[in-house]
mmCIF file of the N, C-alpha and C atoms, coordinates in Angstrom:
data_MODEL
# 
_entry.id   MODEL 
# 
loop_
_atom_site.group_PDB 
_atom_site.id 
_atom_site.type_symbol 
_atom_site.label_atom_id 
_atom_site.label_alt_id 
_atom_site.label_comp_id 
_atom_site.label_asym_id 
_atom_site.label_entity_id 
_atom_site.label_seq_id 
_atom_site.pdbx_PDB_ins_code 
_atom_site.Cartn_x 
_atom_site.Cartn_y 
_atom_site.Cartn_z 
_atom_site.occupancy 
_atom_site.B_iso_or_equiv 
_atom_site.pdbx_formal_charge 
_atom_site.auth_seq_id 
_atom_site.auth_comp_id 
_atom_site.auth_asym_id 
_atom_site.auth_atom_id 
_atom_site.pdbx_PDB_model_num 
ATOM 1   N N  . UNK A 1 1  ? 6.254   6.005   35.114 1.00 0.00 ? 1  UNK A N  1 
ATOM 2   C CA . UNK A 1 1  ? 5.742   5.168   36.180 1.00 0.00 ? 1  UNK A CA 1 
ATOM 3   C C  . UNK A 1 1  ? 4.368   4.628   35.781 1.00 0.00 ? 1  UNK A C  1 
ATOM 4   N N  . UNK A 1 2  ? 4.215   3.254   35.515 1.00 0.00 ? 2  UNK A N  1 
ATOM 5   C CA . UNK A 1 2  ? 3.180   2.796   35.511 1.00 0.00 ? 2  UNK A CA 1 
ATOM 6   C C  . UNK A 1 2  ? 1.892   2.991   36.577 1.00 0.00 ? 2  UNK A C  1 
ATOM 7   N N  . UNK A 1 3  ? 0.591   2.933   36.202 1.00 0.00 ? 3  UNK A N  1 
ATOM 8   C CA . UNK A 1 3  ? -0.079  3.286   37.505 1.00 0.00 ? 3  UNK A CA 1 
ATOM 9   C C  . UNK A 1 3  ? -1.457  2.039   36.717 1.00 0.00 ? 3  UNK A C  1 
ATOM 10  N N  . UNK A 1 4  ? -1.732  1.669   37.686 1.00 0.00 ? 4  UNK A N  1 
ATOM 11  C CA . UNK A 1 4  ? -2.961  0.849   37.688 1.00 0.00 ? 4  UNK A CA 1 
ATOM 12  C C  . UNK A 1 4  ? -4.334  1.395   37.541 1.00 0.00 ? 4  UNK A C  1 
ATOM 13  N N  . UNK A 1 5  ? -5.554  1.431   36.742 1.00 0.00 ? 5  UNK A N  1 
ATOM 14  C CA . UNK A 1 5  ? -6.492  1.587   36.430 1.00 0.00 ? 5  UNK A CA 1 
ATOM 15  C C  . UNK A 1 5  ? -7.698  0.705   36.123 1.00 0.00 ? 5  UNK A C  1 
ATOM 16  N N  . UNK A 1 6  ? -8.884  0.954   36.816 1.00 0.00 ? 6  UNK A N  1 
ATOM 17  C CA . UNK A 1 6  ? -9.887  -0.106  35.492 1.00 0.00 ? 6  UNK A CA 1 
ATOM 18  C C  . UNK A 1 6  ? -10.780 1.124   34.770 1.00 0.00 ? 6  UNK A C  1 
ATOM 19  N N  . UNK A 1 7  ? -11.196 0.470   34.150 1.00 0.00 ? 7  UNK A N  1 
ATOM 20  C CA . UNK A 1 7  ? -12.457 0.894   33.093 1.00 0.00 ? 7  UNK A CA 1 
ATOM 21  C C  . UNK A 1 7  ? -13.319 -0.187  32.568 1.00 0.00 ? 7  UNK A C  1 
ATOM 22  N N  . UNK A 1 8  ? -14.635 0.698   32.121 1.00 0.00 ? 8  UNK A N  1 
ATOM 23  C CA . UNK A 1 8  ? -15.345 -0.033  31.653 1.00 0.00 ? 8  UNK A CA 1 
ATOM 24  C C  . UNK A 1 8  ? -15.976 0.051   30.400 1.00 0.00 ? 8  UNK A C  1 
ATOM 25  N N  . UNK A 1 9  ? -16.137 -1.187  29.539 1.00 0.00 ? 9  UNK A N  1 
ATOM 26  C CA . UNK A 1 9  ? -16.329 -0.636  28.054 1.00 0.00 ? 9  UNK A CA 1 
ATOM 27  C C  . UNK A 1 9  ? -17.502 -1.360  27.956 1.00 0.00 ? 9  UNK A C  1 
ATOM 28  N N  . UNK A 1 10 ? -18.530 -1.451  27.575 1.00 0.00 ? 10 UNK A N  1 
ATOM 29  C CA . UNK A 1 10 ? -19.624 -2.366  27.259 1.00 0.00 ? 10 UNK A CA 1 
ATOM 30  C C  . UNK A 1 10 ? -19.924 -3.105  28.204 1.00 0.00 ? 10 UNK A C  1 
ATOM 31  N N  . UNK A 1 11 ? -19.964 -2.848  29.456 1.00 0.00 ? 11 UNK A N  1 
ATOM 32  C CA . UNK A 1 11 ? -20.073 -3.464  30.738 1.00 0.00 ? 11 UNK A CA 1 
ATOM 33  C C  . UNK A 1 11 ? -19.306 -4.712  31.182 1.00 0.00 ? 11 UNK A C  1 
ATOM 34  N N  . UNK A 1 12 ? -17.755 -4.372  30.403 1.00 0.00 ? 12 UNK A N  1 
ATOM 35  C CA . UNK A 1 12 ? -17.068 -5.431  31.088 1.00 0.00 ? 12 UNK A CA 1 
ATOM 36  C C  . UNK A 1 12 ? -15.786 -4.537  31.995 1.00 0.00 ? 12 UNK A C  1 
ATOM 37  N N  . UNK A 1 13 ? -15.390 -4.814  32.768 1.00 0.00 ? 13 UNK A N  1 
ATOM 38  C CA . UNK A 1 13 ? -14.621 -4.024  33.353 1.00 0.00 ? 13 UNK A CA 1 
ATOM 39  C C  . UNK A 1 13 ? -12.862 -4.098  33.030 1.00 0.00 ? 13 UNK A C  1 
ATOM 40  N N  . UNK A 1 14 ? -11.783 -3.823  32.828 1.00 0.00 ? 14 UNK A N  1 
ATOM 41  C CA . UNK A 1 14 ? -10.639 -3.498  32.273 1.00 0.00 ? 14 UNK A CA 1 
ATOM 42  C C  . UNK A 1 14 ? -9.762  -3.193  33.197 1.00 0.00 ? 14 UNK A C  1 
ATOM 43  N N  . UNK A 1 15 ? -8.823  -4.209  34.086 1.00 0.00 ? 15 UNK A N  1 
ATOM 44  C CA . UNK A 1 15 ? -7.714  -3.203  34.774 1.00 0.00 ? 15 UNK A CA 1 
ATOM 45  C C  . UNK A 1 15 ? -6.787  -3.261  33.661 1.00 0.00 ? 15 UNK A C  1 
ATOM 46  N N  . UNK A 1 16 ? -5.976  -2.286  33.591 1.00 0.00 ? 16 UNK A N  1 
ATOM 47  C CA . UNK A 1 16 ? -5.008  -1.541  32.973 1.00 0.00 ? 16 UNK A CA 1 
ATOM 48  C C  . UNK A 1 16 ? -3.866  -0.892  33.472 1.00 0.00 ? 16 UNK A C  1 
ATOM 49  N N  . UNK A 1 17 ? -3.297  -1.230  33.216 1.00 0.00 ? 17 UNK A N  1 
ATOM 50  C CA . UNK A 1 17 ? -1.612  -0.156  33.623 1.00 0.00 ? 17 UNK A CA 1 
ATOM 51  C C  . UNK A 1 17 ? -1.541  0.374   32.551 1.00 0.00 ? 17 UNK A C  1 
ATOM 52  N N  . UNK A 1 18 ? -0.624  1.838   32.136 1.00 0.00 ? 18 UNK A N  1 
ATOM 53  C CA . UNK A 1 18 ? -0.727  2.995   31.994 1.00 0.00 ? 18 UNK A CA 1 
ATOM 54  C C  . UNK A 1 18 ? 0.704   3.865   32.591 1.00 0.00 ? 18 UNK A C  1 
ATOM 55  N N  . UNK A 1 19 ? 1.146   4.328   31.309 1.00 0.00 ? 19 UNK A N  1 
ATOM 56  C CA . UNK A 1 19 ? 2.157   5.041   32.017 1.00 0.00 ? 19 UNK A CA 1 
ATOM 57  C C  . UNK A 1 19 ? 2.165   6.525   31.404 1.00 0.00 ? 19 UNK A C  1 
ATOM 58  N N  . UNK A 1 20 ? 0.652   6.580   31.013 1.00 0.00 ? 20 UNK A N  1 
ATOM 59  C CA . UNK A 1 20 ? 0.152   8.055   30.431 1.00 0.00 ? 20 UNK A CA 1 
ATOM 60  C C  . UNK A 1 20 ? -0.374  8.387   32.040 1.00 0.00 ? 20 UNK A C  1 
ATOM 61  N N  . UNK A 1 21 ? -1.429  10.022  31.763 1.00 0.00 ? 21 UNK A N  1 
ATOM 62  C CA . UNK A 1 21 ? -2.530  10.404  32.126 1.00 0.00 ? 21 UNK A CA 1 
ATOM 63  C C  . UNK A 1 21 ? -3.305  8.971   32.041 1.00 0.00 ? 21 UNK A C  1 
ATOM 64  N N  . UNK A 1 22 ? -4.081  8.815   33.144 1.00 0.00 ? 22 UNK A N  1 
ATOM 65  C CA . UNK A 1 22 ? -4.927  7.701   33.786 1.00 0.00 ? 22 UNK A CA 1 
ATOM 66  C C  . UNK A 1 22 ? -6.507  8.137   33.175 1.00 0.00 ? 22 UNK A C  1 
ATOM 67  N N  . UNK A 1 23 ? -6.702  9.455   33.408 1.00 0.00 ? 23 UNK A N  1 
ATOM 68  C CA . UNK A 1 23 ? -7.645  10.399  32.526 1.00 0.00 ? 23 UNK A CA 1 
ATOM 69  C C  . UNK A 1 23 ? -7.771  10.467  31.047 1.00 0.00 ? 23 UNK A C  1 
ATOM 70  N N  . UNK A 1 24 ? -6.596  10.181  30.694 1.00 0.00 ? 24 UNK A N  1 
ATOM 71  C CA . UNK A 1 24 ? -6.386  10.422  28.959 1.00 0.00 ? 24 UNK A CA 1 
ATOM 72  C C  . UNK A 1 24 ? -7.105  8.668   28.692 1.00 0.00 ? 24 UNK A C  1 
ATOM 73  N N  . UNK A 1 25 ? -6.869  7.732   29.151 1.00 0.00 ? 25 UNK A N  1 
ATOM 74  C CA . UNK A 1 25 ? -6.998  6.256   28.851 1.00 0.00 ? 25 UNK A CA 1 
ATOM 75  C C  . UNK A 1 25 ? -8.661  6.347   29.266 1.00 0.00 ? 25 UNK A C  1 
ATOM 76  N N  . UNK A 1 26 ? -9.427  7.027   30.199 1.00 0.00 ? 26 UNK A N  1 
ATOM 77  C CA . UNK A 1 26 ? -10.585 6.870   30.773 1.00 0.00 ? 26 UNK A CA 1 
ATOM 78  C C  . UNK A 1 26 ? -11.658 7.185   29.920 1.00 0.00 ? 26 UNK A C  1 
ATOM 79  N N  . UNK A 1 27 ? -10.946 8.608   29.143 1.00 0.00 ? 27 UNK A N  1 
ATOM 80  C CA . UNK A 1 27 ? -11.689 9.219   27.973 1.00 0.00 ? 27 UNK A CA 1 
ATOM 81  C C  . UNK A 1 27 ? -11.715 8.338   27.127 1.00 0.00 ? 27 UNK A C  1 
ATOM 82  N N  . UNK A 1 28 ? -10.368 7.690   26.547 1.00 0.00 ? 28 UNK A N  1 
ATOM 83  C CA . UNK A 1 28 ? -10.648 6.970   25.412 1.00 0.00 ? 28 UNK A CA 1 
ATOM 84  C C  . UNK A 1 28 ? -11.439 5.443   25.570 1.00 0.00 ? 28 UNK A C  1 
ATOM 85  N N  . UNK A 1 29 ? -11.435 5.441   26.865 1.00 0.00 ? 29 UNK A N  1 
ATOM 86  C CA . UNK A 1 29 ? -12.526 4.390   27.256 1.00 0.00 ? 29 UNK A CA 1 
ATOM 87  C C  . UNK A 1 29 ? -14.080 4.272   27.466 1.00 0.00 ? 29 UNK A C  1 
ATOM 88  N N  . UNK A 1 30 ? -14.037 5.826   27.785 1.00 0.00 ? 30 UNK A N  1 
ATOM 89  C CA . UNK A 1 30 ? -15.601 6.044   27.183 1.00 0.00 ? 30 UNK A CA 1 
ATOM 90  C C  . UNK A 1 30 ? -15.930 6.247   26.377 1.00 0.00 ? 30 UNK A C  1 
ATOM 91  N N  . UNK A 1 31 ? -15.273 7.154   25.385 1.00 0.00 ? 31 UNK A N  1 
ATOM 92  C CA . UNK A 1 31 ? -15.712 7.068   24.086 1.00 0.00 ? 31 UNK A CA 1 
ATOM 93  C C  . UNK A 1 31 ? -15.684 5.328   23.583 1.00 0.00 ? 31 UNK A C  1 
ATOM 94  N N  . UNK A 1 32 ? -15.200 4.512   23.249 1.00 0.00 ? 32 UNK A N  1 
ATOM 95  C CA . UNK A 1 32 ? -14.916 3.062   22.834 1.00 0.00 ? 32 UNK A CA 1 
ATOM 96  C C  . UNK A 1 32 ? -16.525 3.053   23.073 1.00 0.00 ? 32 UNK A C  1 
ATOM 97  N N  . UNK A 1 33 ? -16.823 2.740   24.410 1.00 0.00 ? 33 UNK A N  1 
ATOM 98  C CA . UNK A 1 33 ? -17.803 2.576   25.092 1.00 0.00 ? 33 UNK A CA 1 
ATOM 99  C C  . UNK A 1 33 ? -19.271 3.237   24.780 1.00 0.00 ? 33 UNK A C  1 
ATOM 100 N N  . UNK A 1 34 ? -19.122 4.378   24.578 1.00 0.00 ? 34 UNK A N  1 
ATOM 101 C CA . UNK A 1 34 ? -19.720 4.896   23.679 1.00 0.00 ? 34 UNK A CA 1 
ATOM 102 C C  . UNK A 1 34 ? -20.581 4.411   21.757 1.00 0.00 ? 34 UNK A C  1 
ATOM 103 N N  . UNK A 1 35 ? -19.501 4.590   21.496 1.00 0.00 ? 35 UNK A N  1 
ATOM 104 C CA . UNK A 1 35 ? -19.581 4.019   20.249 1.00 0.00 ? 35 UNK A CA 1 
ATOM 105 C C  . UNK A 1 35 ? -19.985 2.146   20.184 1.00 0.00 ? 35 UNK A C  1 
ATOM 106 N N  . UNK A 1 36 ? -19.050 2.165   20.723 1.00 0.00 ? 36 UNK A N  1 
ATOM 107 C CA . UNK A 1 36 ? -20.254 0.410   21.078 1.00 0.00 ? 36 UNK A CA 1 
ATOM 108 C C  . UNK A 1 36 ? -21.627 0.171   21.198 1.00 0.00 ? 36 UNK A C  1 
ATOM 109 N N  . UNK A 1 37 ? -22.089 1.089   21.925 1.00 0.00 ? 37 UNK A N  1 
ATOM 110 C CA . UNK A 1 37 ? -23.389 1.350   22.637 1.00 0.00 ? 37 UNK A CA 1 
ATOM 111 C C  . UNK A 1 37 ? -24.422 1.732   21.341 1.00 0.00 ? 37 UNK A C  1 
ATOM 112 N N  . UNK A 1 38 ? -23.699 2.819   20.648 1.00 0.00 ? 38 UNK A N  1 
ATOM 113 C CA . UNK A 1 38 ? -24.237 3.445   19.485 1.00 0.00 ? 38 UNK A CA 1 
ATOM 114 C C  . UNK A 1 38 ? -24.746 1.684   18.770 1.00 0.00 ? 38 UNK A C  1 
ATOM 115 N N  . UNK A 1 39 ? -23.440 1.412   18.371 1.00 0.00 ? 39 UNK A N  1 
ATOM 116 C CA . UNK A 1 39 ? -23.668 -0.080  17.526 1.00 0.00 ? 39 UNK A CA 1 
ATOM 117 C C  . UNK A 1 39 ? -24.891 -0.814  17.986 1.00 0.00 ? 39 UNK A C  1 
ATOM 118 N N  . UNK A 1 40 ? -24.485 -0.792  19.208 1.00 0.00 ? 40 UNK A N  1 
ATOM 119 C CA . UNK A 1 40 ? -25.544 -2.014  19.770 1.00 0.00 ? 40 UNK A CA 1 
ATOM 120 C C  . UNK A 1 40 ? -27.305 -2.000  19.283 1.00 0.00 ? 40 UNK A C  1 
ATOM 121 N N  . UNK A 1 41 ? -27.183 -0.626  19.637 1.00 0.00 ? 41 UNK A N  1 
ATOM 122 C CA . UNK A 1 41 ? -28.916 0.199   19.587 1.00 0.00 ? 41 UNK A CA 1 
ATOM 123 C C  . UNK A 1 41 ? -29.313 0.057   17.942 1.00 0.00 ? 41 UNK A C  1 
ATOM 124 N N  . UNK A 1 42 ? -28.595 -0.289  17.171 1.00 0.00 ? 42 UNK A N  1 
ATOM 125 C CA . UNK A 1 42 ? -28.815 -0.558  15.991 1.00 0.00 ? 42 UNK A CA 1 
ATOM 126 C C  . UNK A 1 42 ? -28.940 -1.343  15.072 1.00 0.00 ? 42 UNK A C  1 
ATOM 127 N N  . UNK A 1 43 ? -28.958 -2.745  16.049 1.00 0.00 ? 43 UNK A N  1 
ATOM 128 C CA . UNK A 1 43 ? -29.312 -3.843  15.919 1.00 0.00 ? 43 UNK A CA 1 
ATOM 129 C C  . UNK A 1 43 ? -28.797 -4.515  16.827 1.00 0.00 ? 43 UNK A C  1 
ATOM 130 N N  . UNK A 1 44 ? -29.319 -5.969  16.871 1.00 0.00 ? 44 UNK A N  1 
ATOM 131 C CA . UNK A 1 44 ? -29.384 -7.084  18.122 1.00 0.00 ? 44 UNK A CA 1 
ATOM 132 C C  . UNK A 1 44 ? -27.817 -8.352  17.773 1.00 0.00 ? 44 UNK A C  1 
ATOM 133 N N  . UNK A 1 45 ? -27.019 -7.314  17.786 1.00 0.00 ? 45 UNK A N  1 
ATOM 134 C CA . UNK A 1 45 ? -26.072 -8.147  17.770 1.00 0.00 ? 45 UNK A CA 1 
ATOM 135 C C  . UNK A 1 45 ? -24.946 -8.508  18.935 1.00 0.00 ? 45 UNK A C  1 
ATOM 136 N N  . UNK A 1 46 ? -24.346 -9.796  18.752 1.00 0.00 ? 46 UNK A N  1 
ATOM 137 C CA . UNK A 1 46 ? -23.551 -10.181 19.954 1.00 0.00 ? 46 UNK A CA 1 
ATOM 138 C C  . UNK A 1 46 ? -22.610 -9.034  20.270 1.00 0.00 ? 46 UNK A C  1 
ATOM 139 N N  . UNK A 1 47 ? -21.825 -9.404  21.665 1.00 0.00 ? 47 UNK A N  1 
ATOM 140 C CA . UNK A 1 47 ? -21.129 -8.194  22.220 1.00 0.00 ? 47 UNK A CA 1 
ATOM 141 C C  . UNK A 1 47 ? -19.705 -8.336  21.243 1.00 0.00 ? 47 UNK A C  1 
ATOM 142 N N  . UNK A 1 48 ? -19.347 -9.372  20.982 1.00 0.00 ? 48 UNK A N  1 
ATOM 143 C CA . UNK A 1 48 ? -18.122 -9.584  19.624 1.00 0.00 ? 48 UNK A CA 1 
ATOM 144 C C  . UNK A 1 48 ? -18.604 -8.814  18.306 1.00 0.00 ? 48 UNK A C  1 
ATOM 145 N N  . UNK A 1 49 ? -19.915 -8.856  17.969 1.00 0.00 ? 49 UNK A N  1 
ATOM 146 C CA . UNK A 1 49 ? -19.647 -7.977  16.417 1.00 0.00 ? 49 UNK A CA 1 
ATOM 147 C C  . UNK A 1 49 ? -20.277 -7.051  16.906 1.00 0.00 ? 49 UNK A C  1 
ATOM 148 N N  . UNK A 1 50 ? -20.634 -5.971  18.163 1.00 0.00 ? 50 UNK A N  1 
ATOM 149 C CA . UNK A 1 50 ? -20.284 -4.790  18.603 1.00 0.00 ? 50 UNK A CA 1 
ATOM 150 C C  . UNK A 1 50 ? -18.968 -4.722  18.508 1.00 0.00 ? 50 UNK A C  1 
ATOM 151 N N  . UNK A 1 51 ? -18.325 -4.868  18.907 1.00 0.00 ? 51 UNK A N  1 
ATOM 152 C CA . UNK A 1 51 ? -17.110 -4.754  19.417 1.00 0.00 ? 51 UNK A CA 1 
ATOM 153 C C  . UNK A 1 51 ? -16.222 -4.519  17.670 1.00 0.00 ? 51 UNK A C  1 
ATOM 154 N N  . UNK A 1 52 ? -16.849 -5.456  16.899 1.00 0.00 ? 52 UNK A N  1 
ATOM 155 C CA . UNK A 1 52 ? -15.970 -5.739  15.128 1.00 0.00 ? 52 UNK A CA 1 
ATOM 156 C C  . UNK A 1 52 ? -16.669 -5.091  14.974 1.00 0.00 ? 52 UNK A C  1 
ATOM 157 N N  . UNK A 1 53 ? -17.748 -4.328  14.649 1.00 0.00 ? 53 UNK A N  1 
ATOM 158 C CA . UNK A 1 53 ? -18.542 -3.434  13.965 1.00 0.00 ? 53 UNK A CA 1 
ATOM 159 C C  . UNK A 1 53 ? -17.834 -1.989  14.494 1.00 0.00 ? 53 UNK A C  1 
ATOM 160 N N  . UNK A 1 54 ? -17.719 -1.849  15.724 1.00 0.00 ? 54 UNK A N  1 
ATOM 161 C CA . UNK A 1 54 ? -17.366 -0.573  16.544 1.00 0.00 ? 54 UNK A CA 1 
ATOM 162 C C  . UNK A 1 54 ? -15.408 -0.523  16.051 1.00 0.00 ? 54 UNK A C  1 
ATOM 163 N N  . UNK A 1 55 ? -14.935 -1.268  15.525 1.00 0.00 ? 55 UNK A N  1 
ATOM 164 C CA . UNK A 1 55 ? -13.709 -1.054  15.222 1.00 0.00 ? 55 UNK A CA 1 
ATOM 165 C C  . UNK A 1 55 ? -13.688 -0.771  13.937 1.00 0.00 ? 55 UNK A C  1 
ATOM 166 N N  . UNK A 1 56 ? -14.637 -1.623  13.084 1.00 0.00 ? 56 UNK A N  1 
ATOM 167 C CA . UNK A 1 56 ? -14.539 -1.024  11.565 1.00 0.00 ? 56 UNK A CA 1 
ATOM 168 C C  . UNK A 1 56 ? -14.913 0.682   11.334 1.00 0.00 ? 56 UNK A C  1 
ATOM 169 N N  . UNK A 1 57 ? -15.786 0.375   12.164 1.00 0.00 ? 57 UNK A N  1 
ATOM 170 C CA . UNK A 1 57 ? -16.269 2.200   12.228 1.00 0.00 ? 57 UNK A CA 1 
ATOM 171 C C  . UNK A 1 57 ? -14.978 3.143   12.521 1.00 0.00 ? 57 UNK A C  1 
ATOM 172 N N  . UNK A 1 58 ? -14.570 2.752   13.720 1.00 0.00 ? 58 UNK A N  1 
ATOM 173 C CA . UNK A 1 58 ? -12.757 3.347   14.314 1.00 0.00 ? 58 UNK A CA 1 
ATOM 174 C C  . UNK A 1 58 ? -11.891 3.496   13.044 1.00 0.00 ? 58 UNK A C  1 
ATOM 175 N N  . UNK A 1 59 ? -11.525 2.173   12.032 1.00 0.00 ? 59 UNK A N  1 
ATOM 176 C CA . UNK A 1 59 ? -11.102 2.285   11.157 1.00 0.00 ? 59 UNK A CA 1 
ATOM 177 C C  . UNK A 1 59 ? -11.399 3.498   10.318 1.00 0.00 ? 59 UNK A C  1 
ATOM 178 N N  . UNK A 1 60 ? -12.024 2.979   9.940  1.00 0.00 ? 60 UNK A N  1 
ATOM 179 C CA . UNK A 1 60 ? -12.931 4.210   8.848  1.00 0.00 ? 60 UNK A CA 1 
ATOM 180 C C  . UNK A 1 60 ? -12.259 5.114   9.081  1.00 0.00 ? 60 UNK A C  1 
ATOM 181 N N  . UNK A 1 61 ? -12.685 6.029   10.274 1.00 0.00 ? 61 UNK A N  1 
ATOM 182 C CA . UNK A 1 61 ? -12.067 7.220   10.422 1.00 0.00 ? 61 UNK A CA 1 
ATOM 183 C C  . UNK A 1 61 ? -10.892 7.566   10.381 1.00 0.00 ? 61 UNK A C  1 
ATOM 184 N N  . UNK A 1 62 ? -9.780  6.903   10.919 1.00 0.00 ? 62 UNK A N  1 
ATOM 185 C CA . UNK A 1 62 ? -8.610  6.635   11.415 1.00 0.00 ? 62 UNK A CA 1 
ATOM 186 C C  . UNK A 1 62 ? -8.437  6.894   9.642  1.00 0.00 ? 62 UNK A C  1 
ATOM 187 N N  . UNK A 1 63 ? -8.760  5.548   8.745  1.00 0.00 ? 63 UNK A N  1 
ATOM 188 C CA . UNK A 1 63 ? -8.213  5.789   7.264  1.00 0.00 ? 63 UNK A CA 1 
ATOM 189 C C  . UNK A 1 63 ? -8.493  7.316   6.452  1.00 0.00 ? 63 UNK A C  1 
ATOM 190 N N  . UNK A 1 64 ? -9.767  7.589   6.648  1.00 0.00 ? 64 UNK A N  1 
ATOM 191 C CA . UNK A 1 64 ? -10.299 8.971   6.366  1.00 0.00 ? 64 UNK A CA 1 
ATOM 192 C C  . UNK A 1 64 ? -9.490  9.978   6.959  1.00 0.00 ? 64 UNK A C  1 
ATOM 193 N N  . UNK A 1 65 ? -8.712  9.913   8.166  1.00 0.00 ? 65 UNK A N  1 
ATOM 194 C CA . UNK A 1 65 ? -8.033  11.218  8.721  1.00 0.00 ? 65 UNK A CA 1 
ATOM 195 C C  . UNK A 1 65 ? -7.012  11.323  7.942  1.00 0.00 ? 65 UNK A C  1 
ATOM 196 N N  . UNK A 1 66 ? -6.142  9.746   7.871  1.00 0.00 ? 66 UNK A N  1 
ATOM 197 C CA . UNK A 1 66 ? -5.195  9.458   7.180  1.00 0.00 ? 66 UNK A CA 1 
ATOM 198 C C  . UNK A 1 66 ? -4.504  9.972   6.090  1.00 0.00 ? 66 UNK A C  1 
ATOM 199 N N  . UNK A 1 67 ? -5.597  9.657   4.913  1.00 0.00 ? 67 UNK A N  1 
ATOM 200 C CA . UNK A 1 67 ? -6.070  10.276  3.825  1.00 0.00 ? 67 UNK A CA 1 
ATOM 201 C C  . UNK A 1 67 ? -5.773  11.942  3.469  1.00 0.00 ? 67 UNK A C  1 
ATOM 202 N N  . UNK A 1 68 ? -7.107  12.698  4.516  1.00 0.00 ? 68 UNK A N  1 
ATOM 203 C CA . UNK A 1 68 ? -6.522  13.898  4.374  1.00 0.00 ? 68 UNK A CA 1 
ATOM 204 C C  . UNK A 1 68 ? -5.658  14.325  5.196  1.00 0.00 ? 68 UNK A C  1 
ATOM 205 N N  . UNK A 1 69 ? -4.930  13.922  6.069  1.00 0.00 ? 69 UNK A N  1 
ATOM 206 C CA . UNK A 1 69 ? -3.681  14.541  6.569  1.00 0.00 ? 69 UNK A CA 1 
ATOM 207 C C  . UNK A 1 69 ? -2.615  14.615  5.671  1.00 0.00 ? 69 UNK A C  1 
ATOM 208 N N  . UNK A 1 70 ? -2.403  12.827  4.901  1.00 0.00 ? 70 UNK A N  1 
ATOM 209 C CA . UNK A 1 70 ? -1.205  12.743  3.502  1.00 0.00 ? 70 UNK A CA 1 
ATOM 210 C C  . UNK A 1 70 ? -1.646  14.021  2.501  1.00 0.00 ? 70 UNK A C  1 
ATOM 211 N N  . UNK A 1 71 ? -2.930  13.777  2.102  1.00 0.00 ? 71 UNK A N  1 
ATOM 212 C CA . UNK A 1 71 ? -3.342  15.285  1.108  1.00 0.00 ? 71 UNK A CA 1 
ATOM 213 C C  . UNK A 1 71 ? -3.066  16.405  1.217  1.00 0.00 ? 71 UNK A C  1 
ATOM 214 N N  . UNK A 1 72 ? -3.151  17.059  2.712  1.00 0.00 ? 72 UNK A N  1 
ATOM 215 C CA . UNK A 1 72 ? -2.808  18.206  3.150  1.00 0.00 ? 72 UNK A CA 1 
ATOM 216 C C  . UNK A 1 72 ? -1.119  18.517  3.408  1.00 0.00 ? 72 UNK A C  1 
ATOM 217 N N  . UNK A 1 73 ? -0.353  17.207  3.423  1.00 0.00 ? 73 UNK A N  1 
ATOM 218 C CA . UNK A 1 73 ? 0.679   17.863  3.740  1.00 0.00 ? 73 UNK A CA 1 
ATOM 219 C C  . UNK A 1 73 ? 1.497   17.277  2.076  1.00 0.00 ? 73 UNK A C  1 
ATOM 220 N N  . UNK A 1 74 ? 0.910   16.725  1.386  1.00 0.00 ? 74 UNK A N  1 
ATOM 221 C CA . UNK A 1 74 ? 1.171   17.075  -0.065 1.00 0.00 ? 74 UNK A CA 1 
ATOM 222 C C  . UNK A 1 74 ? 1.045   18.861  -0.530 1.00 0.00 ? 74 UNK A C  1 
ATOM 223 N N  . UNK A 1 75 ? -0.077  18.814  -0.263 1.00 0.00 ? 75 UNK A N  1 
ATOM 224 C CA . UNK A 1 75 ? -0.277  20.704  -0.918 1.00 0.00 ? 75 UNK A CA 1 
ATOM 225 C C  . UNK A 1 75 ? 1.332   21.427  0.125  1.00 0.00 ? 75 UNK A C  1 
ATOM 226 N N  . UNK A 1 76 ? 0.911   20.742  1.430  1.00 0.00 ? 76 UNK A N  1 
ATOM 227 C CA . UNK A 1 76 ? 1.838   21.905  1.910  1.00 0.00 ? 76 UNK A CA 1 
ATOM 228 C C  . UNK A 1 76 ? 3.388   21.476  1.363  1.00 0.00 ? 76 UNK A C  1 
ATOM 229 N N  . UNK A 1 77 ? 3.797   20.303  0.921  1.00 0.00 ? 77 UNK A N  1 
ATOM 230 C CA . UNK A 1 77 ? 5.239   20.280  0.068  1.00 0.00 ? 77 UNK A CA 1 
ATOM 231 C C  . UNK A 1 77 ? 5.194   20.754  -1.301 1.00 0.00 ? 77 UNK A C  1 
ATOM 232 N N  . UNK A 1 78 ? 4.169   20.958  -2.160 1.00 0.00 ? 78 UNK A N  1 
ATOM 233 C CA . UNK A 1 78 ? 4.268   21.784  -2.906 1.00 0.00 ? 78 UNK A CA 1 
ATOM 234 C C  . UNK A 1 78 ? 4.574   22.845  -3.332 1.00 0.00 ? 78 UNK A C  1 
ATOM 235 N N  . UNK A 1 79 ? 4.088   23.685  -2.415 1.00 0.00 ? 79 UNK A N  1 
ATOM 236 C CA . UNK A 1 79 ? 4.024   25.079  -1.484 1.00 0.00 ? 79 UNK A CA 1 
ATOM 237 C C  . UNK A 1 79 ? 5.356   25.611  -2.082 1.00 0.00 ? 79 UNK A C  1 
# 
């Protein structure tokens, strides 16, 4: 069942439907929000390359988890 939500990420506001936890989407909306914020404070840039800066960063990690998750479950088919 879909359920309706907003949020807010960088002070724009977001309705959303959702057919998770409404809570699970809120978290990941503050964190976003978060990390934007981080960006921002670190130089004077528009709310678009917050936003591209705050995703390359997302990336990053996302590839880095990536990375060692394939690594780790190499050792473990070795095994």
């Amino acid at each position: 069942m879909d359920q309706k939500i907003v949020v807010e990420i960088f002070g724009e506001s977001y309705p959303l439907k959702t057919d998770r936890d409404p809570e699970y989407l809120k978290k990941l909306a503050s964190f976003v929000d978060r990390e934007m914020r981080a960006v921002a404070q670190r130089g004077n840039f528009s709310g678009a390359r917050v936003g591209t800066l705050a995703a390359l960063k997302f990336a990053d990690e996302y590839f880095q988890i990536k990375r060692d998750f394939e690594e780790l479950a190499e050792l473990v088919r070795k095994k």
